[in-house]
DOBA-911215 format. One record per residue (C-alpha): residue number from 1; chain; x, y, z. Coordinates in Angstrom, 1 decimal, decimal comma. Example, Ala and Ser with C-alpha at 12.3 -4.5 7.8 and 13.67 -1.06 7.14 Angstrom:
# DOBA-911215
rec k = 1	c = A	px = 12,3	py = -4,5	pz = 7,8
rec k = 2	c = A	px = 13,7	py = -1,1	pz = 7,1
//
This chain:
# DOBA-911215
rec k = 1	c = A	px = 47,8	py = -3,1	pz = -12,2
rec k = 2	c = A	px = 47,6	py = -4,6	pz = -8,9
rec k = 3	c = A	px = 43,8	py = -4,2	pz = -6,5
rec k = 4	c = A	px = 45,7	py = -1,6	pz = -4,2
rec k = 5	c = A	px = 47,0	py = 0,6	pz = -7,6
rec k = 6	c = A	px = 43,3	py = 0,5	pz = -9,0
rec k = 7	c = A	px = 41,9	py = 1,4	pz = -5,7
rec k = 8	c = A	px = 44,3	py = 4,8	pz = -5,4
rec k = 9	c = A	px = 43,4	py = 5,3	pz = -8,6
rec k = 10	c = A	px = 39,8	py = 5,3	pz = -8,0
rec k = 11	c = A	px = 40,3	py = 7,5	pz = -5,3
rec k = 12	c = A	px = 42,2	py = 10,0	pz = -7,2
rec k = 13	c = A	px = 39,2	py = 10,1	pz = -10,3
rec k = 14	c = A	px = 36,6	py = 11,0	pz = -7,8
rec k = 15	c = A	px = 38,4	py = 13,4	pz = -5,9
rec k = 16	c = A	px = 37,0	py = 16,4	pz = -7,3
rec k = 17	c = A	px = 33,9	py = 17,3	pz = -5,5
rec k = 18	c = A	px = 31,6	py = 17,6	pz = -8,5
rec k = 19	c = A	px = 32,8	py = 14,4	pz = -10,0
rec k = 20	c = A	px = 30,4	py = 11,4	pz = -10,6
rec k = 21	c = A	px = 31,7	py = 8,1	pz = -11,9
rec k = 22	c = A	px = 29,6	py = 4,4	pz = -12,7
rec k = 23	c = A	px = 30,9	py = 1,3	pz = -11,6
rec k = 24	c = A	px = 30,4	py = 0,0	pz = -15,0
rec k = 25	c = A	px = 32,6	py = 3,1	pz = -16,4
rec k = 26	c = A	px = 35,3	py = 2,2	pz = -14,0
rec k = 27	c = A	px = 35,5	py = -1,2	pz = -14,9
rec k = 28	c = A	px = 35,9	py = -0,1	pz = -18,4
rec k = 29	c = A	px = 39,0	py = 2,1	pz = -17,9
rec k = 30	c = A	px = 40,8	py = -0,6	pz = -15,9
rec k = 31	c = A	px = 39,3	py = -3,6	pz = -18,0
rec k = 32	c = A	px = 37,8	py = -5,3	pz = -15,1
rec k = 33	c = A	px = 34,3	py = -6,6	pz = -14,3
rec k = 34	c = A	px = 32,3	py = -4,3	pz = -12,8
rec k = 35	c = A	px = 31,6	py = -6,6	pz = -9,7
rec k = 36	c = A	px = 35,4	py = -6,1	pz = -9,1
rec k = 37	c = A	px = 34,8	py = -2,3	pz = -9,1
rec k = 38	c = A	px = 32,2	py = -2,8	pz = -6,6
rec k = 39	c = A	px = 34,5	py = -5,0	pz = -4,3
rec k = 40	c = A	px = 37,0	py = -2,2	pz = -4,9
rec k = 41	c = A	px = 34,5	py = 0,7	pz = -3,5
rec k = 42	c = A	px = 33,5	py = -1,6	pz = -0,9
rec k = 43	c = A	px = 38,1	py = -2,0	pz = 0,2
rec k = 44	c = A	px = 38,0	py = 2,0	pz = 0,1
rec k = 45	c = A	px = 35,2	py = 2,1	pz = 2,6
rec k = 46	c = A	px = 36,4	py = -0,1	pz = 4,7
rec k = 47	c = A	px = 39,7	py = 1,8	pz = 4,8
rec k = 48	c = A	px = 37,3	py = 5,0	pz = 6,2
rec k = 49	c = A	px = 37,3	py = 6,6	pz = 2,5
rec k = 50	c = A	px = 33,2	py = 8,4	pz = 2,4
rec k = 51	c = A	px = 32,3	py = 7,4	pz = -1,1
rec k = 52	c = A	px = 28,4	py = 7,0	pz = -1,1
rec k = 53	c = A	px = 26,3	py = 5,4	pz = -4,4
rec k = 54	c = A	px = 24,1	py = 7,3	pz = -6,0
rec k = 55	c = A	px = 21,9	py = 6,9	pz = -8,6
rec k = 56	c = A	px = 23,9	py = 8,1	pz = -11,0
rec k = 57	c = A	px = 27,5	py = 6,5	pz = -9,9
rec k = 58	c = A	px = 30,2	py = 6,9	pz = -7,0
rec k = 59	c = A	px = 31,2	py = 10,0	pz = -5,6
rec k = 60	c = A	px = 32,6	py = 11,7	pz = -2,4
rec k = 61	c = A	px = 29,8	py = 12,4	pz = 0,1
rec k = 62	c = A	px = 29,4	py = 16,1	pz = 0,3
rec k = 63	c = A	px = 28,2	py = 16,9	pz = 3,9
rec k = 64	c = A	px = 26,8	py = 20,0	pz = 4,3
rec k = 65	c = A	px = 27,1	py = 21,8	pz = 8,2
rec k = 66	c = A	px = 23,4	py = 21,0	pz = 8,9
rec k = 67	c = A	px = 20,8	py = 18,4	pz = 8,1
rec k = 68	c = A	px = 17,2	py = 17,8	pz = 9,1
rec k = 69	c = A	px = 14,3	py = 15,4	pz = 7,8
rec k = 70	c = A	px = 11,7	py = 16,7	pz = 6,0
rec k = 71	c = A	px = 8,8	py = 14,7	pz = 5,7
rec k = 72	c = A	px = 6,3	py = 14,9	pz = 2,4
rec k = 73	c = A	px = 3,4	py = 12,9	pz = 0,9
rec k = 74	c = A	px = 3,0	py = 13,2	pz = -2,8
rec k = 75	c = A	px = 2,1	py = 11,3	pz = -6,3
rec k = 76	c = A	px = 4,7	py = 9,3	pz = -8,2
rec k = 77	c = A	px = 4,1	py = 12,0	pz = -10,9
rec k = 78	c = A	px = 5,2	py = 15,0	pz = -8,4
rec k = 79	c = A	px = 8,6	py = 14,0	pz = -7,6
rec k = 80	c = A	px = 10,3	py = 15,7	pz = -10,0
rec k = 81	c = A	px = 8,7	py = 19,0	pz = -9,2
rec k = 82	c = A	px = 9,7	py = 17,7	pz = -5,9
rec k = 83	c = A	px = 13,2	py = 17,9	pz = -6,2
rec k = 84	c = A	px = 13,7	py = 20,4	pz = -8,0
rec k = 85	c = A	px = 12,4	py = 22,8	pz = -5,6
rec k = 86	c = A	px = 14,4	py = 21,5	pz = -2,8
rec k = 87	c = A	px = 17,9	py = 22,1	pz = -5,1
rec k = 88	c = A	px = 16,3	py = 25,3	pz = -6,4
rec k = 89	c = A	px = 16,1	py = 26,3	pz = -2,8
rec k = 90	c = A	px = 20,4	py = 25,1	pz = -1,8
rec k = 91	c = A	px = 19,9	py = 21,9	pz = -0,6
rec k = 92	c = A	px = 21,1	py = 18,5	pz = -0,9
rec k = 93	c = A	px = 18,7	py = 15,3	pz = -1,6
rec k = 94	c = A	px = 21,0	py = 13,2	pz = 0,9
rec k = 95	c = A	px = 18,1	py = 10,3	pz = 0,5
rec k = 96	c = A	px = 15,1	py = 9,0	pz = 0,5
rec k = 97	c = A	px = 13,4	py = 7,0	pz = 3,5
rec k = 98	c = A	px = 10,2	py = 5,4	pz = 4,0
rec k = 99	c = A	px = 8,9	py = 3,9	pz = 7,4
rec k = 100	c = A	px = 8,2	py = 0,6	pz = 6,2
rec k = 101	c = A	px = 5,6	py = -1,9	pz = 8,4
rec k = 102	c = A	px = 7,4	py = -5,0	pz = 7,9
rec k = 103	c = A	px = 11,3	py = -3,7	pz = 7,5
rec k = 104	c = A	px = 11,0	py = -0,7	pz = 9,2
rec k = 105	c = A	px = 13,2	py = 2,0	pz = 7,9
rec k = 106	c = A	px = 14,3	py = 1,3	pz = 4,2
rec k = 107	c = A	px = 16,6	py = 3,7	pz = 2,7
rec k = 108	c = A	px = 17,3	py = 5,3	pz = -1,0
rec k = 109	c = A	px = 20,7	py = 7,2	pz = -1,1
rec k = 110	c = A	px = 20,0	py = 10,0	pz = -4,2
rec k = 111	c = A	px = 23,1	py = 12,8	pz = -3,0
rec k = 112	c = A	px = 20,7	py = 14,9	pz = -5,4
rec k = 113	c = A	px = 22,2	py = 18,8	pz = -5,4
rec k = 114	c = A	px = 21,4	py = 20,0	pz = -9,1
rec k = 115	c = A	px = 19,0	py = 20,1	pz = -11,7
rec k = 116	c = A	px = 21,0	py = 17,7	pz = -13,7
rec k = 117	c = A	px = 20,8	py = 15,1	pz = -11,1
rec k = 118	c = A	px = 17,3	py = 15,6	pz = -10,7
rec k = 119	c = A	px = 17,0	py = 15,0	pz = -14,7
rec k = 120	c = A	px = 19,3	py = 12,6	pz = -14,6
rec k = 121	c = A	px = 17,4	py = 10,5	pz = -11,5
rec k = 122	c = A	px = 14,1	py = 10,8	pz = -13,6
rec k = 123	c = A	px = 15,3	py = 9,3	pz = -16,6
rec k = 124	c = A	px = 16,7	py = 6,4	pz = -14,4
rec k = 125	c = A	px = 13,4	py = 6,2	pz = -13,1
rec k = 126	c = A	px = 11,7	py = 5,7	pz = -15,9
rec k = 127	c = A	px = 14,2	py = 4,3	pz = -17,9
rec k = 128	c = A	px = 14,0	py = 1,1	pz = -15,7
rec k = 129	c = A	px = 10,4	py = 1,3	pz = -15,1
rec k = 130	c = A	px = 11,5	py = 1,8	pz = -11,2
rec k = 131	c = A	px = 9,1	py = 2,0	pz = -8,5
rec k = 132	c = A	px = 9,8	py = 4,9	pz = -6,2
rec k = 133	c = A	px = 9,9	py = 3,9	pz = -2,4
rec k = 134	c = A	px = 7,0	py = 6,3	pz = -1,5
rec k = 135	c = A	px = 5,0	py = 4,1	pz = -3,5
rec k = 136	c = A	px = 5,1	py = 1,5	pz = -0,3
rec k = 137	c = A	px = 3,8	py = 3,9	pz = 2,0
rec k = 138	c = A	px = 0,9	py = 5,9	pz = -0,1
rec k = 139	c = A	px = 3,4	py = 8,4	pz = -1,3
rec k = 140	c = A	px = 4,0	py = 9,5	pz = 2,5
rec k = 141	c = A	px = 8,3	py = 9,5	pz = 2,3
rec k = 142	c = A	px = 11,1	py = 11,1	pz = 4,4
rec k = 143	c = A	px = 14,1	py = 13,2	pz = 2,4
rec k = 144	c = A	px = 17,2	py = 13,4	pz = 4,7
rec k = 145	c = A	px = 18,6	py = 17,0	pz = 3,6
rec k = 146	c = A	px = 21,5	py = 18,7	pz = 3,4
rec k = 147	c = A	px = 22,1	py = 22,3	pz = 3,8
rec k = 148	c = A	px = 24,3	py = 25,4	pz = 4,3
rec k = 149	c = A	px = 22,6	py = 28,1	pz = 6,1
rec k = 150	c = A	px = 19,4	py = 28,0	pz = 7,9
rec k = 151	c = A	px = 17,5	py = 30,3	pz = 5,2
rec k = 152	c = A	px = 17,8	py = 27,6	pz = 3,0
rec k = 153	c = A	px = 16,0	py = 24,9	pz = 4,7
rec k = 154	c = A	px = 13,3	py = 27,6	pz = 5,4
rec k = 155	c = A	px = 13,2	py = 28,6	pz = 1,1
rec k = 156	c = A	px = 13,2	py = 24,3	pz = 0,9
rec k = 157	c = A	px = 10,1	py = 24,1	pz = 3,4
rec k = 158	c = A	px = 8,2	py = 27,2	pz = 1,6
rec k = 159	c = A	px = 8,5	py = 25,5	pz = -1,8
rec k = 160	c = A	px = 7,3	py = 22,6	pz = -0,7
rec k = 161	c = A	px = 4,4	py = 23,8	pz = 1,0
rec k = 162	c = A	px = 3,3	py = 25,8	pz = -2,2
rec k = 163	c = A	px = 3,5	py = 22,5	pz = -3,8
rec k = 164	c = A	px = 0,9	py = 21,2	pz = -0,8
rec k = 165	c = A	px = 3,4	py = 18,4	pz = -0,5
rec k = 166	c = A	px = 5,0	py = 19,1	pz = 2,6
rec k = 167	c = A	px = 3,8	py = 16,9	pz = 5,3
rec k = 168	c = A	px = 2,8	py = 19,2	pz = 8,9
rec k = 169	c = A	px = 0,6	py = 18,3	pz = 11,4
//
């Protein structure tokens, strides 16, 4: 199989929306190394193709109409109840952004729209004894979010605000 065949191919296993696949799973199938895979990602890309990394693997980016920023201050131990009330209220978890004071903005793409990603971004978490970006800035983060209609960024906002996390001046 030649680069260009494996890159269609690629293409053609993540084009269902939902799909989700790891570099290391693609090398696998096509019994390449997985720094091959990445080059390959990085060819599509380049060729205009919107296929983002996330946490857990490579996958069509999934715009929504709107976006905004929300920005929220909180513990390392609240981001799960974090997230999950964003998805529980329709949005996307585009990414996570800190305002650094040496780098300036550093970025965290996480494309989190379920409770299974949320799960599944925890356990990565922990599994690799991760430190969340917020943890540079006193827990004080930005999430770039996705959403469909307008009532869902409010429901997003109210949830957080019950949780006392969402950041207003």
């Amino acid at each position: 199989m030649t680069g260009i065949q494996r890159q269609e191919a690629i293409k053609a296993a993540l084009s269902s929306p939902d799909t989700v696949i790891s570099a290391n799973k693609f090398a696998k199938q096509f019994n390449v190394s997985r720094q091959t895979i990445v080059g390959d990602i990085a060819l599509l890309r380049a060729r205009g193709e919107q296929i983002i990394a996330t946490p857990q693997g490579y996958r069509y980016q999934m715009k929504q109409p709107h976006h905004t920023i929300l920005v929220v201050q909180h513990t390392a131990d609240q981001i799960e109840q974090e997230l999950t009330a964003l998805v529980d209220a329709g949005v996307i978890v585009a990414d996570v952004q800190v305002d650094h004071p040496v780098y300036g903005l550093l970025k965290g793409e996480l494309a989190i729209q379920t409770n299974a990603d949320v799960k599944q971004f925890i356990h990565h978490l922990k599994q690799t004894s991760g430190e969340p970006l917020s943890t540079l800035t006193n827990g004080l983060h930005m999430h770039k979010i996705e959403y469909a209609e307008v009532a869902d960024l409010e429901k997003a906002k109210t949830a957080l605000r019950k949780l006392h996390i969402l950041y207003e001046n």
